[in-house]
C-alpha positions in Angstrom: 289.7 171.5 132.4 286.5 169.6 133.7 284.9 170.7 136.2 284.6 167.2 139.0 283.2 167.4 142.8 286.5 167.4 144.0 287.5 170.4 141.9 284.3 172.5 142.8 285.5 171.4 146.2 289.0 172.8 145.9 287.8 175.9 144.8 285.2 176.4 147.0 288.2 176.0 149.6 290.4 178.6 148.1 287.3 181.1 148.0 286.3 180.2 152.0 289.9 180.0 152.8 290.8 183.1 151.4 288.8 185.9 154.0 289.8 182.9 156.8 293.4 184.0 156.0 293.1 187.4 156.0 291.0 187.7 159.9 293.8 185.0 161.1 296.4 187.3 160.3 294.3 190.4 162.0 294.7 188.0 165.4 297.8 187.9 164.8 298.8 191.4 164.3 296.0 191.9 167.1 297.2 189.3 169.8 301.0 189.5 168.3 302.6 186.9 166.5 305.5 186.1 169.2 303.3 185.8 172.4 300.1 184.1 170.9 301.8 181.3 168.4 298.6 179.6 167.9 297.0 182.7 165.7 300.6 182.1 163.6 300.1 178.1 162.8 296.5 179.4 162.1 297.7 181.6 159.3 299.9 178.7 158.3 297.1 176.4 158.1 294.8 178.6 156.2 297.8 178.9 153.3 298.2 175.3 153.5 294.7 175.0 152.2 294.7 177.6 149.7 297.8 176.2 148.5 296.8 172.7 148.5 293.1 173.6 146.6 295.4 175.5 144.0 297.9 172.4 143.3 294.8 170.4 142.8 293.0 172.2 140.5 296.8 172.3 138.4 296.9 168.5 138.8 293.7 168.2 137.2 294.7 170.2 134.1 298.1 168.4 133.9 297.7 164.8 134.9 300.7 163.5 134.1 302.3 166.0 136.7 302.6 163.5 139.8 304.6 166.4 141.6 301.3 168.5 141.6 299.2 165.8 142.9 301.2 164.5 145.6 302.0 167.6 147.0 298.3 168.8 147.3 298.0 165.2 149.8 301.2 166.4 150.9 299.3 169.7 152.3 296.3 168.0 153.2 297.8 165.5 155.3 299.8 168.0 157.4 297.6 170.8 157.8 295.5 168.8 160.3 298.8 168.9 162.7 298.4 173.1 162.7 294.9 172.7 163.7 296.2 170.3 167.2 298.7 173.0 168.1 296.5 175.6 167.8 293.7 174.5 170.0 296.7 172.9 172.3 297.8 177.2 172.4 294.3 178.2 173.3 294.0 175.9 175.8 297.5 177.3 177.2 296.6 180.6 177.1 293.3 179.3 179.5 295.7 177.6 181.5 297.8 180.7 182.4 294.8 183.1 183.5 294.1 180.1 186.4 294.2 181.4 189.8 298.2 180.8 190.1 297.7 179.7 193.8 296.5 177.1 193.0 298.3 173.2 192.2 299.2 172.8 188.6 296.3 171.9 187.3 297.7 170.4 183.6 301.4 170.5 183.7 302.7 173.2 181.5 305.1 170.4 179.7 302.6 168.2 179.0 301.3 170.8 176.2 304.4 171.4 175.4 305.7 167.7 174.9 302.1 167.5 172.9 303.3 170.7 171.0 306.7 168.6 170.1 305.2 165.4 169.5 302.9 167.3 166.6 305.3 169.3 165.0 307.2 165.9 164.6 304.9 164.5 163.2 304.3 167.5 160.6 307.9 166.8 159.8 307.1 162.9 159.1 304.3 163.2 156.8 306.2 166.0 155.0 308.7 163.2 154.0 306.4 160.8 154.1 304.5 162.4 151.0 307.0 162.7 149.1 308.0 158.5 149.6 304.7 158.0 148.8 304.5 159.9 145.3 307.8 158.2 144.2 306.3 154.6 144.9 302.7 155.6 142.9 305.0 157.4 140.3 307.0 154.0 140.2 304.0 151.5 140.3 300.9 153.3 139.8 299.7 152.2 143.2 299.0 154.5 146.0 300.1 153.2 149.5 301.1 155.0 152.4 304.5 155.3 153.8 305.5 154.2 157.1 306.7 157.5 157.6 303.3 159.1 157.1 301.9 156.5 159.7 304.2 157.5 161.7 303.2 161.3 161.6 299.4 160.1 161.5 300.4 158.1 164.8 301.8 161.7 166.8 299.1 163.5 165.2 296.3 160.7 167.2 298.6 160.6 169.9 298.3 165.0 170.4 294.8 165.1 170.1 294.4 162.5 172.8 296.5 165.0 175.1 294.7 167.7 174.0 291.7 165.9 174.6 292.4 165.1 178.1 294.2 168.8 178.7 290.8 170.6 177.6 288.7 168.1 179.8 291.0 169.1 183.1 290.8 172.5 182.5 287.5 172.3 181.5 286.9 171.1 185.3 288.6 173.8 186.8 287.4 176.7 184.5 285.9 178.9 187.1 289.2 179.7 188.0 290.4 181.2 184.9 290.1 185.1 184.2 286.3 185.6 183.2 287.3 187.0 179.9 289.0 183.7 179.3 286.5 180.8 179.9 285.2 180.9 176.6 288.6 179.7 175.5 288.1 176.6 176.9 284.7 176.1 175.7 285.6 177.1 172.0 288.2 174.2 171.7 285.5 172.1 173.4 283.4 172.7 170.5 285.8 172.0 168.5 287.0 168.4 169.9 284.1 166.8 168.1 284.7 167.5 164.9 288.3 167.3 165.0 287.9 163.9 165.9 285.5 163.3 163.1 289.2 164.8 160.9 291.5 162.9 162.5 289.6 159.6 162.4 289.2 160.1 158.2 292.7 160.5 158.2 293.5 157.6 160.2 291.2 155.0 158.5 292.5 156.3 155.2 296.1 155.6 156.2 295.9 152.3 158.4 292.7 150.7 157.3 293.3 151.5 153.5 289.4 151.9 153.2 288.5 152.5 149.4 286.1 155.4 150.4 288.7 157.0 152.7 291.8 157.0 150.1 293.4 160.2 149.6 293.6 159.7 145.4 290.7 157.8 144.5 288.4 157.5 147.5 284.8 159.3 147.7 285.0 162.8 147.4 281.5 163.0 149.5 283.7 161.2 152.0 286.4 163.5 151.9 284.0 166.7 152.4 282.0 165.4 154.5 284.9 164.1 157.4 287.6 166.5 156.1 286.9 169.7 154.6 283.1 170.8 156.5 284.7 169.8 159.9 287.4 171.9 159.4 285.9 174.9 158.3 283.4 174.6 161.3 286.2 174.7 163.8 288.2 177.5 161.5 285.1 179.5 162.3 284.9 178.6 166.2 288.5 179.3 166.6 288.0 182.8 164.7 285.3 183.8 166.4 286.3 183.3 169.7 289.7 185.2 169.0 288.1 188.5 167.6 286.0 188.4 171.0 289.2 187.6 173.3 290.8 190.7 175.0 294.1 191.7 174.0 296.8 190.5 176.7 299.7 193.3 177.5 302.8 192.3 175.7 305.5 191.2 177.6 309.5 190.5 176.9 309.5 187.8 179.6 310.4 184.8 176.6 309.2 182.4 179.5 305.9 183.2 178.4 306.4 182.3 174.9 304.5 179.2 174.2 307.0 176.3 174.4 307.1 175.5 170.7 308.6 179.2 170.0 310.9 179.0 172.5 311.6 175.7 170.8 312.0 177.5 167.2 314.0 179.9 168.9 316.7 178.2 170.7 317.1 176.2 167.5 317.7 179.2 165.7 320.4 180.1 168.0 318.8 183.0 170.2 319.6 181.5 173.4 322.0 184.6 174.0 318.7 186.7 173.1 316.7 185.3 176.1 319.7 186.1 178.5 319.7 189.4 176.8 315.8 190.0 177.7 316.3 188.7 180.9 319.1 191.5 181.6 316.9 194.2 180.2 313.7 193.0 182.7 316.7 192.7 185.5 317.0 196.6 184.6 313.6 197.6 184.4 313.1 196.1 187.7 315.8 198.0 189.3 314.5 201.2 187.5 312.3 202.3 190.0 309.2 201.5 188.6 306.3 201.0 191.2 305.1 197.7 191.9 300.8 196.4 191.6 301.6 193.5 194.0 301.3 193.6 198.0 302.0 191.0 200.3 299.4 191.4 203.7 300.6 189.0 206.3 298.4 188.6 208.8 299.6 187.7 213.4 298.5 187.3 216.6 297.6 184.9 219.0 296.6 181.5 218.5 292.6 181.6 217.9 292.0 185.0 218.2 290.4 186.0 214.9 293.1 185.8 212.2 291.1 183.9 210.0 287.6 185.7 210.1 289.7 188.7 209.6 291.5 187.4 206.7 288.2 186.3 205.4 286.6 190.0 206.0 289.7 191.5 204.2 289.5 189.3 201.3 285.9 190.2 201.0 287.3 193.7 201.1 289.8 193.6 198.4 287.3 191.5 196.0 285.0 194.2 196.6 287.2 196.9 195.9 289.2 195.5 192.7 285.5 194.8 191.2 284.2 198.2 191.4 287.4 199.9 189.8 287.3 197.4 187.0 285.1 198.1 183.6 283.0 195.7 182.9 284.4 195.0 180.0 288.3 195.0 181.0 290.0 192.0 182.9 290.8 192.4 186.9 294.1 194.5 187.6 295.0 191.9 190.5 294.5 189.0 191.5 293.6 187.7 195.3 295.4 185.0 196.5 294.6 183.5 200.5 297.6 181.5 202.1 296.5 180.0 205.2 297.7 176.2 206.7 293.9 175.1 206.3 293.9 176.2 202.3 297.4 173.8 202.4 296.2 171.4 204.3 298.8 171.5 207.1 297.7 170.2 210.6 297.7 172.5 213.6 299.7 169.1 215.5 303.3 170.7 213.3 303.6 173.3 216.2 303.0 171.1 219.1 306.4 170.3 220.7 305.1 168.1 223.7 305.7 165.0 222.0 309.5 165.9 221.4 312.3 165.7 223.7 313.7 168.6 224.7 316.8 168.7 223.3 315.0 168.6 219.7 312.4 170.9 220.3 314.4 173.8 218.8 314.7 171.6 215.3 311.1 170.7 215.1 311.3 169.2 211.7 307.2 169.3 211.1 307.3 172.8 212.0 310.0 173.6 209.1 308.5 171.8 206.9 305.4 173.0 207.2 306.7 176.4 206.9 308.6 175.4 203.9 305.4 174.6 202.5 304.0 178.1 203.2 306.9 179.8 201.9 306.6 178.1 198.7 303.5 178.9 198.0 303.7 182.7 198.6 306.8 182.5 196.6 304.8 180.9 193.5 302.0 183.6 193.6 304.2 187.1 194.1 304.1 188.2 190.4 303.0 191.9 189.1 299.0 191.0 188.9 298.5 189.3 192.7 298.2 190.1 196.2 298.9 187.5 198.6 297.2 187.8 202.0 298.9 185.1 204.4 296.5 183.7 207.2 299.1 182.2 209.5 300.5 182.3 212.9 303.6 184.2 211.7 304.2 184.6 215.2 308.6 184.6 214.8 310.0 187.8 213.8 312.5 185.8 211.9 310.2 184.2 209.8 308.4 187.9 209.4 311.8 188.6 208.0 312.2 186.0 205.6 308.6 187.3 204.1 309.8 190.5 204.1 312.9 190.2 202.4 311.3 187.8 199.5 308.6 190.6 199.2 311.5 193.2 198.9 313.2 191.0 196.4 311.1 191.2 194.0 310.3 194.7 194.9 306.5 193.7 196.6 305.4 196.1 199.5 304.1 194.4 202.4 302.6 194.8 205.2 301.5 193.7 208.6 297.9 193.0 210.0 298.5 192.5 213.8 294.9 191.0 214.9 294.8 192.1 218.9 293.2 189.6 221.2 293.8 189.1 225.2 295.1 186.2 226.1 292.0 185.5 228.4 289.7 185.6 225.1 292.3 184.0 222.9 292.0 181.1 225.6 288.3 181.3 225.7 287.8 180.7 222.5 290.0 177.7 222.4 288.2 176.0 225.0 284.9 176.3 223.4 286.3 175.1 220.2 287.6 172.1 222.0 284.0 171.8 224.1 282.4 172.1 220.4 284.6 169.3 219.2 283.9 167.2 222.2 280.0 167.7 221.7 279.3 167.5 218.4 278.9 169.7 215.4 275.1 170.5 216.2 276.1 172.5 219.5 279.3 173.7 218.6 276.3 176.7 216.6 275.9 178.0 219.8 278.8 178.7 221.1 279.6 182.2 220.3 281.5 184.1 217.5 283.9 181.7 216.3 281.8 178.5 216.1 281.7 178.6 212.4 285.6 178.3 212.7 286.2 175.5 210.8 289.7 175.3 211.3 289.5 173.6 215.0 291.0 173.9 218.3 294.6 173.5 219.1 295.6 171.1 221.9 295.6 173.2 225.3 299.5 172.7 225.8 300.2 173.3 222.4 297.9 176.7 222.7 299.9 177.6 225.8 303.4 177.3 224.2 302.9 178.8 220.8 301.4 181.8 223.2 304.5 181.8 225.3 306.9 181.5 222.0 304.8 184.5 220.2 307.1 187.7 219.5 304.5 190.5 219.0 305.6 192.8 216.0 307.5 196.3 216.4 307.0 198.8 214.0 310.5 200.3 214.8 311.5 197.2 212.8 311.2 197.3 209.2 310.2 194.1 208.4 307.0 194.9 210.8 306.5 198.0 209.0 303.5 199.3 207.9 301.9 197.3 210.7 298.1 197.8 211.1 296.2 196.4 214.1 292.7 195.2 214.3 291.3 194.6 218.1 288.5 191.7 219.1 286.0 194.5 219.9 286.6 196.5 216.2 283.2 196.6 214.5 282.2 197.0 210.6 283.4 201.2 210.6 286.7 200.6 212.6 287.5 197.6 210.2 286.9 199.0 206.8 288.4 202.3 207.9 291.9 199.8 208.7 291.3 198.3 205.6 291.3 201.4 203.4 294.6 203.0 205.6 296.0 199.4 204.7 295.4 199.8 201.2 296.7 203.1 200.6 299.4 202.0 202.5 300.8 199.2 200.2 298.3 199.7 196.8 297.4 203.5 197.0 299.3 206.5 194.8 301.8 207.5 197.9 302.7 204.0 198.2 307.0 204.1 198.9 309.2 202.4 196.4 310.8 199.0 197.2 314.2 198.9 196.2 315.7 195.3 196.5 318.5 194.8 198.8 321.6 195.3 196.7 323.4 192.1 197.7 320.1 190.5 195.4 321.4 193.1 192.7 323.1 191.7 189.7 325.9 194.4 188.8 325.7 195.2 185.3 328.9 194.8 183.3 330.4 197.3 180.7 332.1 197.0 177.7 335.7 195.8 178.5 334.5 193.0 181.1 334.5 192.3 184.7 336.8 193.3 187.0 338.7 190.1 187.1 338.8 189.7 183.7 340.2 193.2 183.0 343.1 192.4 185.9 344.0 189.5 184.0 343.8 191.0 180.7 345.9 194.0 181.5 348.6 192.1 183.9 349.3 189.6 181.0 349.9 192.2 178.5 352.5 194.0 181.1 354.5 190.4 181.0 354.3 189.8 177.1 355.5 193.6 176.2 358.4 192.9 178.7 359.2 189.5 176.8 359.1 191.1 173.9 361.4 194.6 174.3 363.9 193.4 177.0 367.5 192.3 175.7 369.3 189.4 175.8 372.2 190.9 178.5 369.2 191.7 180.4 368.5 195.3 182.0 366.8 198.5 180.1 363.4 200.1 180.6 360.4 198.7 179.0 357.8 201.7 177.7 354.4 200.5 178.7 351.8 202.8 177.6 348.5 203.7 179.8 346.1 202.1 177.8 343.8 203.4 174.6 342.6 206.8 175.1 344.3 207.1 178.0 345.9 210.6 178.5 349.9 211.3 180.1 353.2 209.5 180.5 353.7 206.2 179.3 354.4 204.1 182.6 358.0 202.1 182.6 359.5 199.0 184.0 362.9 199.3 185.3 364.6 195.9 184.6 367.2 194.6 186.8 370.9 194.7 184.8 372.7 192.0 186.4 370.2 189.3 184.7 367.8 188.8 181.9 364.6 188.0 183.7 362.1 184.9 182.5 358.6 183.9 181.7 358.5 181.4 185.4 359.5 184.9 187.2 356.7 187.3 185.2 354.3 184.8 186.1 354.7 184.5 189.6 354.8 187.9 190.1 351.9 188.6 188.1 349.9 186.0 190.2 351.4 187.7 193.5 349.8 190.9 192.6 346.6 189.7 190.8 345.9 187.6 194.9 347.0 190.9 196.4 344.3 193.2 194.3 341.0 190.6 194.0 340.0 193.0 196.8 339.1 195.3 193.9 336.3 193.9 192.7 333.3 196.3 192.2 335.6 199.5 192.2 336.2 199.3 188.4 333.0 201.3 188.2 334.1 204.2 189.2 338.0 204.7 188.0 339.2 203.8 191.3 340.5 200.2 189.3 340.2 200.9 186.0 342.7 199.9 183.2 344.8 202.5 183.0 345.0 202.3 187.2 345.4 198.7 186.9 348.8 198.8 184.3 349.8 201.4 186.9 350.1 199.3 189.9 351.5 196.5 188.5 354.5 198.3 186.8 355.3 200.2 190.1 354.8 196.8 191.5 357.1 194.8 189.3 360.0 197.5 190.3 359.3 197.4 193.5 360.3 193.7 193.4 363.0 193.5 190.8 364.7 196.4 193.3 364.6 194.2 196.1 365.5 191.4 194.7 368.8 193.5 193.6 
């Protein structure tokens, strides 16, 4: 065989290629292969290429093979599709470490329709190739399929979402875990010359340029645009996974990437996820302690919440840096809730506009709470704590917080900010004297004239004073409750602020146990309670079908059940008359409305099987006696 260009080419792939294979598969086993799909394609690309180089080099010593030829295009063509979705993963896997309290900053299914779109297109040019080898086997001319501009189409189509995933992210990466920015900047290297691949590939295949055909264009072409560009980013995409730090595995398979979860439901392992999510439903009702706190944060109307919360995030920051390594990733994550972070007005709470038959459904108000709710809801997850900077001043809405904390087993707590009305009322005033004046004297006006967050309207202030319901710590949804006066200074804060965290963070920390009406009762082997009644009823009336003469009259032997020790149970049938399926039936369905009541006491034996054939027997001759 002679050594060309384009077989010193193939082999130096299968010699680069080679140690490329083996450190993908270390991320793999090192990141897992479930959780972190992109180090998988990586493998699969890395094969493609030795695989491809190898059917080359066979072409060239057997020419007249076709098969060998065509299916090292075949290779080439849709390997570049492995190298999309694995960038498209990395960029996921940045997107996921963002500060969850935040707005979706790329939708999670737009990487995952880019994902799909792709893999299609892998699909296409594998067919395509093959079309295309028939019709230069047939007429000795190569020309692409429309199939394989179809997958060349998807392919151009995913890089342009990729490209405008990594540049949104890219804006926003000071949000993402610091461990995790380089992600972003890795597949920002790599854009370039991935575009410099996918444009060879697309002039080749829609342009037809001699110098860019697959068979007999120039082979200084084809390393130049193809095979260098991809080794440079094989080697960016390497490097920054050996540096990445290894993410704790999880069962959730919502944190699959969404092609898996694709493969997987295709394969059938839908009942798998329900599975997992029964297991995790388990774990969670184990007793396991929770990392997660939610600190929400009342008082009156402008009487310091905010430069508290601001002092206590500062705290927290302070506190989860200095027990981190340097080298390790934060154990939580600080989230501050507040109406000025989610842009809600202080004009939702005032009421003087409204009649007063409507006051009570203020419809701002619930929205805007809504709103609130929501996004504590979004950000309670086993990594954050969620300090809410709000009036909070209804004990009914403290009680909502408090059971969404419990369900989800989340301690919380309370952070009462103690302020006389007088002061409360002074500080409004000079807000609205700031306002009035301008920003350039509102500096001298005293503690709160960095406040930011403005005054509220004096008759609004007085009524949301009047409607405030202080918190009791009798009550357990104001329970721990902490309380920080106007006066407090530095030592009295931070001395608060350490009781508070022992409180809902510290090693005597209670459990939180969810509410069991938010329980889901497991289920055993034989079914659920209903099904069980049912099951057990509707055998009683087929054994009596089955054994009873045709006069009518006789005892029916039913037995207990399997495994079920003493006396088989009997039905006494009435003599006079043979009795029918309509009659069975009704009373079955008599005594099945009679005993739904039973529902959660097959647990413990109290309505178990052999109880169940029991009842309805001495039931059925209870009936057939009086009906004589």
């Amino acid at each position: 065989m002679e050594l060309t260009v384009r077989n010193d080419t193939s082999i130096a792939q299968i010699v680069l290629f080679l140690p490329f294979l083996a450190v993908a598969i270390l991320l793999c086993v090192r990141h897992g292969f479930g959780s972190n799909a992109g180090w998988l394609f990586l493998v699969i690309f890395s094969l493609l290429r030795i695989v491809g180089a190898a059917l080359q080099l066979a072409a060239t010593a057997q020419p007249n093979n076709i098969g060998l030829f065509f299916g090292a295009l075949t290779l080439q063509s849709i390997g570049l599709s492995d190298f999309i979705i694995v960038l498209l993963a990395l960029i996921n896997r940045a997107l996921e470490s963002m500060e969850k309290g935040r707005n979706a900053i790329v939708n999670p299914r737009v990487l995952y329709w880019a994902q799909l779109l792709v893999f299609v297109g892998v699909i296409l040019g594998s067919i395509g190739g093959s079309s295309s080898g028939s019709h230069y086997a047939e007429t000795g001319e190569y020309k692409p399929s429309s199939l394989t501009q179809a997958s060349i189409s998807l392919t151009i189509a995913g890089f342009v979402l990729l490209t405008i995933a990594t540049i949104t992210v890219g804006l926003n990466v000071s949000h993402a875990d610091p461990g995790e920015k380089r992600v972003v900047l890795a597949v920002a290297l790599s854009l370039p010359f991935l575009l410099v691949r996918v444009i060879y590939s697309a002039v080749g295949t829609f342009n037809r340029h001699s110098a860019f055909n697959s068979v007999s264009g120039n082979v200084y072409v084809f390393l130049g645009t193809a095979v260098i560009p991809e080794i440079i980013i094989v080697l960016i995409i390497e490097a920054i996974g050996l540096t990445l730090q290894i993410r704790p595995k999880t069962n959730d398979p919502n944190s699959q990437p969404h092609l898996v979860r694709l493969f997987n439901y295709l394969r059938g392992r839908r009942g798998g996820y329900e599975m997992e999510r029964l297991n995790q439903s388990e774990h969670r009702n184990s007793g396991a302690f929770s990392d997660r706190m939610n600190l929400n944060m009342t008082g009156f109307p402008t009487s310091g919440k905010s430069t508290r919360a601001g002092q206590l995030h500062t705290y927290l920051s302070e506190r989860i840096k200095n027990s981190t390594p340097s080298d390790a990733a934060p154990k939580y994550r600080i989230h501050l809730i507040s109406d000025q972070t989610l842009s809600i007005s202080r004009s939702v709470y005032d009421l003087s506009a409204l009649p007063a038959h409507t006051r009570s459904a203020n419809a701002s108000e619930k929205d805007a709470r809504a709103a609130i709710y929501g996004a504590v809801k979004r950000v309670l997850s086993d990594r954050d704590i969620v300090i809410l900077d709000g009036l909070n001043y209804i004990k009914g809405w403290r009680y909502q917080l408090f059971c969404e904390s419990k369900a989800v087993r989340t301690p919380s707590c309370i952070l009462q900010i103690g302020c006389s009305k007088e002061k409360s009322r002074e500080v409004n005033e000079a807000r609205l004297s700031s306002e009035a004046v301008g920003a350039q004297d509102a500096r001298k006006l005293g503690n709160d004239a960095d406040d930011v967050e403005g005054a509220y309207d004096p008759a609004n202030w007085e009524n949301l004073v009047f409607r405030y319901e202080e918190p009791n710590p009798m009550s357990r949804w104001d329970s721990p409750l902490f309380t920080l006066i106007w006066e407090d200074g530095e030592q009295q804060t931070r001395q608060v602020f350490d009781n508070l965290w022992e409180a809902v963070a510290g090693e005597t920390r209670k459990d939180v146990k969810p509410n069991q009406a938010t329980v889901q009762r497991s289920r055993d082997a034989d079914g659920d309670y209903l099904y069980v009644l049912d099951r057990e009823t509707q055998d009683i009336v087929k054994r009596i079908l089955e054994q009873q003469s045709d006069e009518g009259g006789g005892d029916v032997i039913i037995p207990r059940g399997s495994g079920q020790g003493g006396e088989d149970v009997v039905v006494e049938l009435p003599a006079s008359r043979k009795i029918g399926l309509p009659q069975l039936q009704r009373l079955r369905r008599a005594f099945m409305g009679l005993n739904r009541g039973g529902i959660g006491l097959e647990g413990i034996g109290n309505m178990g099987p052999s109880r169940i054939r029991e009842s309805f027997v001495g039931y059925l001759n209870d009936s057939f006696e009086k009906d004589g």
